[in-house]
N, C-alpha and C positions, 0 to 999 in steps of 0.2 A: 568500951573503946580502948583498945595498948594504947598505950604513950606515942608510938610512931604514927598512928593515926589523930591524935590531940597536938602533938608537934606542927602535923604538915594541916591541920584545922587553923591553927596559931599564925601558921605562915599562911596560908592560902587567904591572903586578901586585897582590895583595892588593884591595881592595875596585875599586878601575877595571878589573881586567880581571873581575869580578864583575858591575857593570855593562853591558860589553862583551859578554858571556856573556848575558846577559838581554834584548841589544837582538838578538843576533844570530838567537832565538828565534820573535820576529818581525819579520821586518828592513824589511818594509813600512808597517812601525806605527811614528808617529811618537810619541814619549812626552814626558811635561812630566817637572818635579825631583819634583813631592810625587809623582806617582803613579812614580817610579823608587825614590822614599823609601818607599812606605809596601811596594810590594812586598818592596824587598830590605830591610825591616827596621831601615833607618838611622837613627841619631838625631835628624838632625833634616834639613830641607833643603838648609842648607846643603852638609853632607856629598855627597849627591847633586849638588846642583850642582859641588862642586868636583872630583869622578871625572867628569861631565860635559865639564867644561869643558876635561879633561886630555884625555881624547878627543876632542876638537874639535880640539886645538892639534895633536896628534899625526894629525889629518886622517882619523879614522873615520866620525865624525859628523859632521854638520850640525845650524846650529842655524835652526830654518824658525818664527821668529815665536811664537818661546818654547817652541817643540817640538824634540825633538831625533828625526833620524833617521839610520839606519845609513848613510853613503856608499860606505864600503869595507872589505870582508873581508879581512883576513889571518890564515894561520896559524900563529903563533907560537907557540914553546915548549908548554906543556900543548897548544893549539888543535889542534897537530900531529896528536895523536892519538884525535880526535875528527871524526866526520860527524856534519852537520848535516841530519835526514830531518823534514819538516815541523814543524818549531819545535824539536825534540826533538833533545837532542845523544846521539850513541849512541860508544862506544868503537869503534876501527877494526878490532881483534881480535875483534869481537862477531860482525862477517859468517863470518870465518876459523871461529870458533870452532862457529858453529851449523853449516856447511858440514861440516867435519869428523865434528860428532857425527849430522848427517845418514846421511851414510856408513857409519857404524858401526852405527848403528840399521837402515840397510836392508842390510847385511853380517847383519848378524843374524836378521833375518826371511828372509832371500832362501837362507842356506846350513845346513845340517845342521850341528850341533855333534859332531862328531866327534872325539875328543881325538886328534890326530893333530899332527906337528911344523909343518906348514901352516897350522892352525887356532892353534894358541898364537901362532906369528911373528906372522900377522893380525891378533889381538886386541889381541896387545902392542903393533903397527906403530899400530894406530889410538886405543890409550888413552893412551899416551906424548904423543903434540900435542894430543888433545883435552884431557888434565889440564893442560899448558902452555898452550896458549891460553885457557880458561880461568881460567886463575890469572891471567896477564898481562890480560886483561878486567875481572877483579873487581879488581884491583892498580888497573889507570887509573881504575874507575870513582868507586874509594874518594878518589883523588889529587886529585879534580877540584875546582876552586874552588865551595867550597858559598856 
């Protein structure tokens, strides 16, 4: 990790990387302070401007004639484990986790329940990572800067 990347990790937290989170949603859409204020619920403008202006300095944002917009994505710390699918941040275990219970699901339809020492390994091989990855799924989603 450069040091410019552990800096904007340092700064990126509690209500600026909420902010940060919100811009990244639509990254083409430039946003003013009250309309950043009134979404994420801030007290007042101020507030907004000053997670604003923290991103700016920290070189995320720009500020385009009283607008601010996204210039550059990083992902740090929480970010890490987060995709971004049109506007919408989704947990990176969520793909794992659907894939797996896929599998399991068409295991089921596709083969004869036969209690047999084959058919127990297989149920067990595929309930073991699908209860893990989703746990780890609902863990990150719950963690996330609301």
């Amino acid at each position: 990790m450069s040091s410019n990347e552990a800096i904007i990790e340092s700064e990126l937290k509690g209500k600026t990387l909420l902010v940060y989170m919100h811009m990244l949603k639509k990254p083409a859409k430039a946003v003013g302070v009250r309309k950043v204020q009134r979404e994420l619920g801030f007290s007042s403008p101020s507030v907004s401007s000053y997670h604003l202006n923290k991103l700016q300095e920290l070189g995320l944002i720009e500020n385009v004639h009283g607008d601010y917009k996204l210039e550059r994505m990083v992902k740090v710390g929480i970010l890490r484990q987060f995709v971004t699918l049109g506007g919408v941040m989704l947990p990176r275990y969520l793909f794992y986790a659907v894939l797996m219970t896929t599998m399991l699901i068409t295991y089921f339809i596709q083969s004869p329940l036969h209690p047999t020492r084959e058919t127990f390994t297989t149920i067990i091989m595929g309930l073991v990572p699908n209860v893990i990855l989703w746990y780890e799924t609902i863990k990150i989603w719950r963690d996330r800067p609301r």
